[in-house]
C-alpha positions in Angstrom: 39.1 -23.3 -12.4 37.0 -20.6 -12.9 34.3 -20.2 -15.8 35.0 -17.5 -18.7 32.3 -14.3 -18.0 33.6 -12.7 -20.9 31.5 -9.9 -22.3 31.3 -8.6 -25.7 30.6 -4.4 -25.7 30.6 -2.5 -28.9 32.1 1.7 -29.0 32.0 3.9 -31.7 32.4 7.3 -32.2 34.1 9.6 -29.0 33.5 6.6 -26.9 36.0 4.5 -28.9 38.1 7.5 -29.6 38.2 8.1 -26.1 39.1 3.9 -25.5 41.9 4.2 -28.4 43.7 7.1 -26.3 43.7 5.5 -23.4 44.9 2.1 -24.9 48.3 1.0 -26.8 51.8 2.7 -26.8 50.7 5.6 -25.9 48.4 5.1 -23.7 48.1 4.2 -19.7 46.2 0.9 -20.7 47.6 -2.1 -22.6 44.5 -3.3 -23.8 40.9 -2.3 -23.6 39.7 -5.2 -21.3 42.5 -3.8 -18.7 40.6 -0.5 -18.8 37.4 -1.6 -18.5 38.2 -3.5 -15.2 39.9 -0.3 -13.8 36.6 1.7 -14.7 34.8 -0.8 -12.8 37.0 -1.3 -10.5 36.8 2.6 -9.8 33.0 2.5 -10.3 32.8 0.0 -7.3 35.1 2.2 -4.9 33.5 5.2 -5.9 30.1 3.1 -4.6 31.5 2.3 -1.8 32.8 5.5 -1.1 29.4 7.1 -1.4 28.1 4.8 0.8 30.1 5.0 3.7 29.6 9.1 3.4 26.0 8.5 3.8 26.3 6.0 6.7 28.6 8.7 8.5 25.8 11.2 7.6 23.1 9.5 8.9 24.5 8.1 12.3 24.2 11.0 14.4 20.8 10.6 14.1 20.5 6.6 14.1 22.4 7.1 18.0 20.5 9.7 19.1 17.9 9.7 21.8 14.6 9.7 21.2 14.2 12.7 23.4 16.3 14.7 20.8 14.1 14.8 18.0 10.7 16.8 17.9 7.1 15.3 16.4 5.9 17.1 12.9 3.0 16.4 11.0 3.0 15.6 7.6 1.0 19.0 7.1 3.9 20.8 9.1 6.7 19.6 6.1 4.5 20.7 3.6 3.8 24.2 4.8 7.7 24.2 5.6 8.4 23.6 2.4 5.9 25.5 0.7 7.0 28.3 2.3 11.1 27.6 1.7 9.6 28.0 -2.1 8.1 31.5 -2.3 
């Protein structure tokens, strides 16, 4: 059986407003410990999801040939970026 990792997290003002609303009869949520696992729960695919954009982002470049990319000096970025500033 698993051990209890219970936690113990204290809301007031908007932030408990906000929890009541979302909680009870009325809300979408019985109880506040079932909407705190669907905000992590949505924290950890929203993660993910940012992660896998950035892999897709960057793989065109992990695969391409070394002949495809073009040797810059440190003191070439900074005078490209200086001037991108003015």
């Amino acid at each position: 059986m698993a051990a209890d990792n219970s936690i113990h997290v204290r809301v007031g003002g908007q932030l408990h407003a906000h929890l009541q609303q979302q909680i009870g009869e009325n809300g979408l949520y019985e109880n506040a410990s079932e909407y705190i696992r669907a905000l992590i729960r949505r924290d950890l695919q929203t993660r993910n999801e940012a992660w896998d954009w950035l892999k897709r982002q960057l793989e065109p470049g992990l695969r391409a040939d070394e002949s495809e990319f073009k040797a810059v000096s440190a003191q070439d970025v900074i005078q490209r970026n200086q001037s991108r500033s003015l």
